[in-house]
C-alpha positions as CSV (number, residue, x, y, z in Angstrom):
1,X,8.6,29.4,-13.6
2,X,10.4,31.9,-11.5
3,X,12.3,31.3,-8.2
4,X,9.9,32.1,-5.7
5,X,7.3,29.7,-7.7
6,X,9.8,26.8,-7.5
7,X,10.0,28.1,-3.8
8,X,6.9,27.6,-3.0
9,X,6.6,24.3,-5.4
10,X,9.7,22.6,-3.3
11,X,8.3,24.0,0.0
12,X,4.7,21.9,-0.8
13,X,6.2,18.8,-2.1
14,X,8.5,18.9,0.9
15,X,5.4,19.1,2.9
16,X,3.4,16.3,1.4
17,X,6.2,13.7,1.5
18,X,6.7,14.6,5.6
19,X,3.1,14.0,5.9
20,X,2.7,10.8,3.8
21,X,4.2,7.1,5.1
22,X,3.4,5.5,1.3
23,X,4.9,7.6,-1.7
24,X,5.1,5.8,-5.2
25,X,6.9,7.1,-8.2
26,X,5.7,6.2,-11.6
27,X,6.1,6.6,-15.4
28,X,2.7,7.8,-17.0
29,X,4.5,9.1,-20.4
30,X,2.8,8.0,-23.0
31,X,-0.8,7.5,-21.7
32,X,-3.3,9.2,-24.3
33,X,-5.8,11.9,-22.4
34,X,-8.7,9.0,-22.3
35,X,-6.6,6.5,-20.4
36,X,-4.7,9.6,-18.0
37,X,-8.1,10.4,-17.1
38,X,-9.2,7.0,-16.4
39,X,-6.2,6.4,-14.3
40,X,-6.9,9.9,-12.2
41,X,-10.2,8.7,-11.8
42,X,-9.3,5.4,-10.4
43,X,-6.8,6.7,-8.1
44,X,-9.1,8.9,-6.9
45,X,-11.8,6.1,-6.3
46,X,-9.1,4.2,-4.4
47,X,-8.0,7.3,-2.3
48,X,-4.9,8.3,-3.7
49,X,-3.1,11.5,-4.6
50,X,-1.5,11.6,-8.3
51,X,0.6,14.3,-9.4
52,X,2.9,15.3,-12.4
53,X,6.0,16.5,-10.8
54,X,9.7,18.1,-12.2
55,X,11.9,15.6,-11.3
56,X,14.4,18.6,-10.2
57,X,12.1,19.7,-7.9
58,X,10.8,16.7,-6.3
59,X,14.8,15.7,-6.1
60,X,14.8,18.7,-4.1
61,X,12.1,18.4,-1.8
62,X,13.2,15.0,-1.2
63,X,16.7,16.8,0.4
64,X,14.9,19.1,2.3
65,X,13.1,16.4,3.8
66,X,13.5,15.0,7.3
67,X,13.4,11.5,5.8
68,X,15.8,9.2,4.0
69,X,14.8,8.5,0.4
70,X,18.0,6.5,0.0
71,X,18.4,5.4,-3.7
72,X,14.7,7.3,-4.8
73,X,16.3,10.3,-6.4
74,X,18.2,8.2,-8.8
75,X,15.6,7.1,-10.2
76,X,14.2,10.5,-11.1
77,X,14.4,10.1,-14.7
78,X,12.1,10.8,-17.7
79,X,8.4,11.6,-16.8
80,X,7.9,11.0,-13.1
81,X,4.4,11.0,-11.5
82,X,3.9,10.7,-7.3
83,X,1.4,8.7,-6.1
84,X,0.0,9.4,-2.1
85,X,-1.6,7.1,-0.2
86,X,-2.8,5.9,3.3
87,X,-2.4,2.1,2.6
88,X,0.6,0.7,2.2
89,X,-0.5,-1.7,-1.1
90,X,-2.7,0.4,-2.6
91,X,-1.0,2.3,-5.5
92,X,0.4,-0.7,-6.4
93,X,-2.6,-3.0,-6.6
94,X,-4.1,0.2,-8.8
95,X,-1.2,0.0,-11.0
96,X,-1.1,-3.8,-11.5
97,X,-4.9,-3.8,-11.9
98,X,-4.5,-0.8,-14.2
99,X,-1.9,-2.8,-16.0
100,X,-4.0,-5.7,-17.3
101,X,-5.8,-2.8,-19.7
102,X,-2.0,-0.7,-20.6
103,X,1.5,-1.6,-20.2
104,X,1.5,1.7,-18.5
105,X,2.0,3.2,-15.7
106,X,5.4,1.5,-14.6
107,X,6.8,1.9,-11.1
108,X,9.6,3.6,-10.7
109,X,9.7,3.2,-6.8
110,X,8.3,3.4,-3.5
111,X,8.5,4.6,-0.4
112,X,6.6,2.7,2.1
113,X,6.8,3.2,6.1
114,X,10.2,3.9,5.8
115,X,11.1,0.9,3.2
116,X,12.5,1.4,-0.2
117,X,11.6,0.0,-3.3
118,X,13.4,0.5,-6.6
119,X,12.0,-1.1,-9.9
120,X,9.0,-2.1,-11.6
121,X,10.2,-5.8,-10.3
122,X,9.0,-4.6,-7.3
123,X,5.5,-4.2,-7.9
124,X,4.4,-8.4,-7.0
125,X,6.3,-7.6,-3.6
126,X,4.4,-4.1,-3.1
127,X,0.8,-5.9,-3.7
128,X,1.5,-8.3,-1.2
129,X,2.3,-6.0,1.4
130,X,-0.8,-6.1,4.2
131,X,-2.4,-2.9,5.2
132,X,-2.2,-1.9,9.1
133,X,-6.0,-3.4,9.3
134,X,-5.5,-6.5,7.5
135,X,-2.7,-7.3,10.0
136,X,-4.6,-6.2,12.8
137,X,-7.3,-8.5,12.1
138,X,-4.6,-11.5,11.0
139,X,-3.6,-11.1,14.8
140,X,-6.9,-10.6,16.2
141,X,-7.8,-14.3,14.8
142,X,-4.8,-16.0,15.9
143,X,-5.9,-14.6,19.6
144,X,-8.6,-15.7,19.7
145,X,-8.3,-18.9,17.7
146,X,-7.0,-20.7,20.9
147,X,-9.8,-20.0,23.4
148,X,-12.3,-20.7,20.3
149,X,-10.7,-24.4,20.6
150,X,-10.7,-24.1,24.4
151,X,-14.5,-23.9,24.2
152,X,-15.3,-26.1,21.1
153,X,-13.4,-28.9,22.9
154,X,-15.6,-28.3,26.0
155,X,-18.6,-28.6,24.3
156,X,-18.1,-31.5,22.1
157,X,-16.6,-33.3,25.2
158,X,-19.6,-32.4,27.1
159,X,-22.3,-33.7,25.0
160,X,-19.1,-37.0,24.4
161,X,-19.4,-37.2,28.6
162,X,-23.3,-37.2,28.5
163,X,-23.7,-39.6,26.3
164,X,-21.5,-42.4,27.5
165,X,-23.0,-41.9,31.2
166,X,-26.1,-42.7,29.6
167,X,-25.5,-45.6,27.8
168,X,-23.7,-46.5,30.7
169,X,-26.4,-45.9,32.8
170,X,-28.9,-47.9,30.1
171,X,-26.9,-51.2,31.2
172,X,-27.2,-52.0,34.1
């Protein structure tokens, strides 16, 4: 690979981690072609960008970025695949759910608006995270939760109030 390809390699990987909020590192080595495949076709199923990086290069990139990576290019080691994503939990939910088939592929870390996570420990913590919708929707409920109560109140006391007016009426 000459210098101006590595150029132009660093540039785009530069590029892609400025524009991506979730970035996961894994270990695929060892994967035979059937199950690599498989795993590229589920990522790509759940919306998610996997690439086969140099670790020099991606160490690189992460520099020349804007944002802070922190401990991430330590862990650039061995075979290192990136993993893009819009959600937040959703390469690691693909790799635990990949998992129950391989031992493979194990996190290496993640990069998760602006949170670091180093370690295939970390992947129970990373599945756990909610998305931007599902915590938009936890807070929608607990709005309205209270003015459901309001109104359920209302109307069981109503038909409560009706009913002991008419017994009450019945007596006399």
């Amino acid at each position: 690979m000459t210098r101006e390809e590595k150029a132009t390699v660093i540039e785009d990987l530069t590029a892609q981690l400025a524009n991506s909020s979730t970035i996961y590192l894994a270990d695929i080595s060892g994967l035979d072609a059937d199950t690599t495949s498989n795993l590229r076709r589920a990522c790509f199923k759940a919306d998610i960008k996997l690439a086969v990086v140099k670790n020099t290069l991606l160490a690189k990139a992460m520099q020349a970025s804007e944002k802070e990576f922190g401990e991430l290019p330590e862990v650039l080691k061995g075979n290192t695949s990136l993993m893009f994503s819009e959600v937040g939990n959703g390469p690691a939910k693909l790799i635990k759910n990949f998992r129950k088939k391989s031992d493979k592929p194990l996190l290496k870390g993640a990069f998760v608006e602006e949170a670091i996570y180093i370690g295939d420990d970390q992947l129970d913590t990373l599945v756990s995270i909610k998305s931007k919708e599902e915590m938009i929707g936890e807070i929608i409920g607990l709005l309205q939760s209270p003015a459901k109560n309001v109104i359920s109140g209302l109307k069981s006391g109503g038909g409560k109030l009706a009913g002991i007016l008419k017994t009450l009426s019945e007596r006399e």
